[in-house]
VOGU-3710 file (C-alpha; in Angstrom, 3 decimals, decimal comma):
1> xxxxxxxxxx> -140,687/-151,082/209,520  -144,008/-150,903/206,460  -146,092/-147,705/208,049  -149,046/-150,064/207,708  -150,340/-153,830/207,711  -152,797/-153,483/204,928  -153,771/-150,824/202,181  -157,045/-150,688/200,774  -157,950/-148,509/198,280  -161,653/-147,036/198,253
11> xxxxxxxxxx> -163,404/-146,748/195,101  -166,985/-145,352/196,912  -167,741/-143,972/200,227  -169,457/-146,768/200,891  -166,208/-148,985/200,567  -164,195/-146,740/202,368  -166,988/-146,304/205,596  -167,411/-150,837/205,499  -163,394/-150,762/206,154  -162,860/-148,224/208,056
21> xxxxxxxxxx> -165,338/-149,752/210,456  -164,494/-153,090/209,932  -160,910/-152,949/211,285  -160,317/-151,084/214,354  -157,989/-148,394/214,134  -157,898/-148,241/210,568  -156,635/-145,050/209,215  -158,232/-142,915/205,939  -155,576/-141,574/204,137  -155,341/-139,178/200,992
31> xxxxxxxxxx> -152,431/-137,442/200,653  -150,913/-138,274/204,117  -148,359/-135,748/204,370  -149,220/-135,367/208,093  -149,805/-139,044/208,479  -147,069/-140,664/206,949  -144,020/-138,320/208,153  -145,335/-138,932/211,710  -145,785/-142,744/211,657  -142,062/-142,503/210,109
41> xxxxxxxxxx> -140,732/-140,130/213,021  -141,898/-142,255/215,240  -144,509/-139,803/216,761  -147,138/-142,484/215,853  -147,332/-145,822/216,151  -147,481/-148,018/212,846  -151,473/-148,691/211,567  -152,616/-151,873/210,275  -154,816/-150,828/207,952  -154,777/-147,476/205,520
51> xxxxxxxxxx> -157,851/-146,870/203,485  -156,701/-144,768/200,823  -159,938/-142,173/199,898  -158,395/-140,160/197,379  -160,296/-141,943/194,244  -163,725/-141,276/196,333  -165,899/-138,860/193,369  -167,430/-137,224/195,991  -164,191/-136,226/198,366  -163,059/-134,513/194,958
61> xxxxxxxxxx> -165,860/-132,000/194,117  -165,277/-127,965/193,823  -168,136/-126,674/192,805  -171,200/-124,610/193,433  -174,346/-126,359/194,691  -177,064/-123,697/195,169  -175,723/-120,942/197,779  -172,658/-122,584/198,769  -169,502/-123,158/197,638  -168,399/-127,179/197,523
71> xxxxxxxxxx> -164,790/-128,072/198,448  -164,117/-131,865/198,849  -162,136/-133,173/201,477  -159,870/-134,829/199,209  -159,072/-131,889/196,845  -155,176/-131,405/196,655  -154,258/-127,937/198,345  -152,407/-126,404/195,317  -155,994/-127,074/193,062  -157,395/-124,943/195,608
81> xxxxxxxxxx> -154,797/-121,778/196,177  -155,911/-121,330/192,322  -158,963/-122,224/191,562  -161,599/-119,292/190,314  -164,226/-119,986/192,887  -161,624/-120,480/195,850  -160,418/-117,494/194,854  -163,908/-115,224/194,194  -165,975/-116,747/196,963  -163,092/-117,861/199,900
91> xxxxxxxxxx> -159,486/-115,785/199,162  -158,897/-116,518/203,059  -158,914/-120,062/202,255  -157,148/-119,858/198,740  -154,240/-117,883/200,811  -154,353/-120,254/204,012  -153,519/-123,107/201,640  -150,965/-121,492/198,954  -148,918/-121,072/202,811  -149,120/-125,292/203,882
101> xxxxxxxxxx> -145,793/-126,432/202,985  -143,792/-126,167/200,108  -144,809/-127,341/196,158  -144,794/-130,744/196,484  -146,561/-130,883/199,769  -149,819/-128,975/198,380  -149,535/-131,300/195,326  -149,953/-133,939/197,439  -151,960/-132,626/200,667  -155,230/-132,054/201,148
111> xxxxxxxxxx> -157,427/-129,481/203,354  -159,654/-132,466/204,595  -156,337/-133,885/206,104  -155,415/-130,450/207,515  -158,445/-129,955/209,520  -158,729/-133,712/210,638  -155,332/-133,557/212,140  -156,813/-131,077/214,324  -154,055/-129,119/215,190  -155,060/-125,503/216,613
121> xxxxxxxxxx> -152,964/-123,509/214,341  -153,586/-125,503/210,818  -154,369/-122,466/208,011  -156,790/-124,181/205,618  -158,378/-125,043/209,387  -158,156/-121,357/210,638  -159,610/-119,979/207,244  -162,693/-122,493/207,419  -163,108/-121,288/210,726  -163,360/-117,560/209,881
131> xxxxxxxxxx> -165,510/-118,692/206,842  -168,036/-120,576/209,292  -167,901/-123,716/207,481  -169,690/-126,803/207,896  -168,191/-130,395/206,934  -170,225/-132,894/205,648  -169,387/-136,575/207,399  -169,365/-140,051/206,397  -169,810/-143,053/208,898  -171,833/-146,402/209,230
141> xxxxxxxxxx> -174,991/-144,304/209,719  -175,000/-142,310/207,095  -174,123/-138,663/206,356  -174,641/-136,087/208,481  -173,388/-132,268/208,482  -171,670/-130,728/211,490  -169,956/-126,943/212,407  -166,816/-127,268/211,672  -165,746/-125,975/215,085  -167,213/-129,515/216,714
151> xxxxxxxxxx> -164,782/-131,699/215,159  -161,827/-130,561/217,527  -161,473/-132,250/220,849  -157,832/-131,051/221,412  -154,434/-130,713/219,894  -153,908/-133,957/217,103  -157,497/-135,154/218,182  -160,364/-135,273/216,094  -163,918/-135,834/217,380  -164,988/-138,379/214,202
161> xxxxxxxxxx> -166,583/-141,811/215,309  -165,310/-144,988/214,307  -165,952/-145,845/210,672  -166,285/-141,802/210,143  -164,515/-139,613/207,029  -164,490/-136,175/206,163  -166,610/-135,652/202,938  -166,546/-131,716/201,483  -166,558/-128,747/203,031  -170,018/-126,274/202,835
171> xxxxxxxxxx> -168,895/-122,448/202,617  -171,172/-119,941/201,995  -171,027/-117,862/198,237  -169,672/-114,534/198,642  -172,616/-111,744/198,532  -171,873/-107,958/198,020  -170,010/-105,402/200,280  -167,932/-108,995/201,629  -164,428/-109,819/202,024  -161,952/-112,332/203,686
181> xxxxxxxxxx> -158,387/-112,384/204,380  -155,785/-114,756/205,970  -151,876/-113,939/207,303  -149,579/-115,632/209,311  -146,039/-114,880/211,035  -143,674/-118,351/210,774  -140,337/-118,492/211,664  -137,560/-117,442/209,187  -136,527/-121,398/208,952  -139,344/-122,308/207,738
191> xxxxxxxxxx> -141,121/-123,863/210,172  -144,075/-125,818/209,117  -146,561/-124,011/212,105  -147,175/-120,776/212,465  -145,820/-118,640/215,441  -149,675/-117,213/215,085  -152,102/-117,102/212,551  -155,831/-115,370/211,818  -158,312/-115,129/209,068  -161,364/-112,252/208,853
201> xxxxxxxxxx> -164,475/-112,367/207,192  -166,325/-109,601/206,914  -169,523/-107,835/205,706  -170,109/-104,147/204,839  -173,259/-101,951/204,829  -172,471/-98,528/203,497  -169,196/-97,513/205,549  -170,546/-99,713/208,698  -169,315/-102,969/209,897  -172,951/-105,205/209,689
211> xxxxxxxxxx> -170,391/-108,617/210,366  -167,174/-110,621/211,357  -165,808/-113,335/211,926  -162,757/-113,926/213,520  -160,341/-117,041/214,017  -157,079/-117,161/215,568  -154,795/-119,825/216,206  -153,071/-120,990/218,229  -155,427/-119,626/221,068  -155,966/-122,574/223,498
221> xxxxxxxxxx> -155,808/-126,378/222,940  -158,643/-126,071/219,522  -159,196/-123,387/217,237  -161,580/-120,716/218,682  -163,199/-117,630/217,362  -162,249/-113,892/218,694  -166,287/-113,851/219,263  -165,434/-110,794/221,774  -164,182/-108,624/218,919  -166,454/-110,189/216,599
231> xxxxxxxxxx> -169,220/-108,357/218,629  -167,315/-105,291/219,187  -166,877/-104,466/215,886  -170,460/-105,591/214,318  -172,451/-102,415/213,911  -169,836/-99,937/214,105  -168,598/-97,165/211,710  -164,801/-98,109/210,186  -162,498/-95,865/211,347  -158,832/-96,082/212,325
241> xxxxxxxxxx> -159,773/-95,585/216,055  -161,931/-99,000/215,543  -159,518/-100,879/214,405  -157,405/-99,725/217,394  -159,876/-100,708/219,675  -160,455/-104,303/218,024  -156,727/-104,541/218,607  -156,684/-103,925/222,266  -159,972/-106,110/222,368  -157,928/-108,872/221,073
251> xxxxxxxxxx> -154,940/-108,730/223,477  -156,723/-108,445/226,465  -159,050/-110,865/225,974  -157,134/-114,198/224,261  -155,213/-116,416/226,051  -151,890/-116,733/223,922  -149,218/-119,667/225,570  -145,701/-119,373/224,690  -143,981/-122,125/223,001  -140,937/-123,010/223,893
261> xxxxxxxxxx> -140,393/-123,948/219,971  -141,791/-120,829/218,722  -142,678/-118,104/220,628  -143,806/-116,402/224,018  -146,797/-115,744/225,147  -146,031/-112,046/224,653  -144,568/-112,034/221,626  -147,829/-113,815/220,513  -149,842/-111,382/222,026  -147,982/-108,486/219,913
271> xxxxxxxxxx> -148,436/-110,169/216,835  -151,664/-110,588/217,160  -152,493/-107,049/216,662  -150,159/-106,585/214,062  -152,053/-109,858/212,598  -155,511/-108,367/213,302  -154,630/-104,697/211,994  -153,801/-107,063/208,579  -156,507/-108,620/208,154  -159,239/-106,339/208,882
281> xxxxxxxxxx> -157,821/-103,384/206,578  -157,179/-106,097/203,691  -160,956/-108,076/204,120  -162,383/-104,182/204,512  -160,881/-103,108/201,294  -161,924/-106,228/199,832  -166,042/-105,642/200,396  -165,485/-102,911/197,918  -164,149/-105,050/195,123  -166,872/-107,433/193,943
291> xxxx> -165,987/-108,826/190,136  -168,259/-110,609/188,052  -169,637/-113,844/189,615  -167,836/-116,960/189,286
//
């Protein structure tokens, strides 16, 4: 059986937003490495109608605009594990995508389709999180920028409207004394998702801890912030017995479910301080390396 009725391929966003809301459950599509294999598993049922967004100028920018870094919604993951910005301004997110699949899926996929399949544990997802990213949004009325947090309503759900496409992503430009990191734990196999994964962004003032951001997944149904560590360790001097403390922080306070795929809950709960002891040690070391601007 075809995986679709119709395929229509979008030379503007304003051709893509007329037939996306024209036909009713109509699908956008650009690499469709999530899309595709599931429709073919049968873990989705065929669409009629695929609007193919990948030729959309504006779903392929990576670029600065002003203070923020640009990363379209369409932009293949393996342009993005290398590119110079990515890299200076977001390594988190450069390292969250170099880990989605194998070569030939990150030629292919993109990180707009790996945060619209809104699963909890999706690492160009997680590292947006940690970055505190906003998404710009297509749809019948226009654009309109959101938190990138709001667009999850639960595991393979999305909360876009009808007629609605992911556009680029707004991240801000790295400043001084900052750093970000990402790490996961998979299975040996080679699972596609992570038994756990977290990114860290942080900001130094002097030896002190001014920021962080946390995100962890999979913590619950959507992806969620560690906002209780977050607090703990904003304003505090970095020492070892900190990052101890974040780590006991973090286990006692998320709500890890085991997986009978996976892992257990308490396995989960382990590696999430070996996770957390990671990430903040690599994003701390990383506020003292600043290179030339990019």
């Amino acid at each position: 059986m075809n995986p679709w009725t119709e395929y229509i391929v979008a030379g503007t966003l304003a051709e893509a937003v007329s037939a996306l809301a024209a036909e009713n459950g109509a699908q956008a599509v650009a690499g469709g490495t999530d899309l595709l294999l599931e429709i073919q598993q049968g873990r989705r049922a065929p669409i009629h109608t695929l609007v193919d967004v990948s030729r959309i100028p504006e779903l392929n920018r990576l670029e600065k605009d002003g203070t923020h870094l640009i990363i379209g919604a369409g932009v293949p993951v393996a342009c993005i594990v290398t590119h110079p910005l990515v890299l200076h301004h977001a390594q988190s997110v450069s390292e969250a995508c170099r880990l989605i699949g194998g070569p030939q899926v990150r030629n292919t996929a993109t990180l707009g389709g790996n945060v619209a399949h809104a699963l909890p544990a999706a690492d160009g997802m997680i590292a947006l999180v940690a970055m505190d990213a906003q998404v710009a949004i297509a749809g019948p009325l226009g654009q309109r920028i959101a938190p990138i947090l709001s667009l999850f309503k639960g595991p393979g759900h999305n909360s876009l409207l009808p007629g609605e496409i992911l556009v680029h992503f707004i991240l801000p430009l790295r400043a001084a004394q900052q750093g970000t990191a990402f790490a996961r734990v998979m299975r040996p196999q080679g699972v596609a998702l992570p038994i756990l994964n977290m990114a860290v962004w942080l900001s130094r003032q002097d030896d002190t801890v001014a920021s962080a951001r946390i995100a962890v997944g999979p913590a619950g149904p959507v992806p969620r912030r560690a906002t209780e560590v977050e607090e703990y360790l904003t304003g505090q001097p970095w020492s070892d017995e900190l990052v101890n403390t974040a780590l006991e922080r973090l286990r006692t306070t998320s709500r890890f479910r085991s997986s009978p795929r996976r892992a257990n809950a308490d396995y989960r709960h382990h590696l999430g301080g070996v996770l957390l002891e990671d990430v903040l040690a690599t994003a701390w070391q990383r506020t003292y390396k600043m290179e030339n601007n990019v």
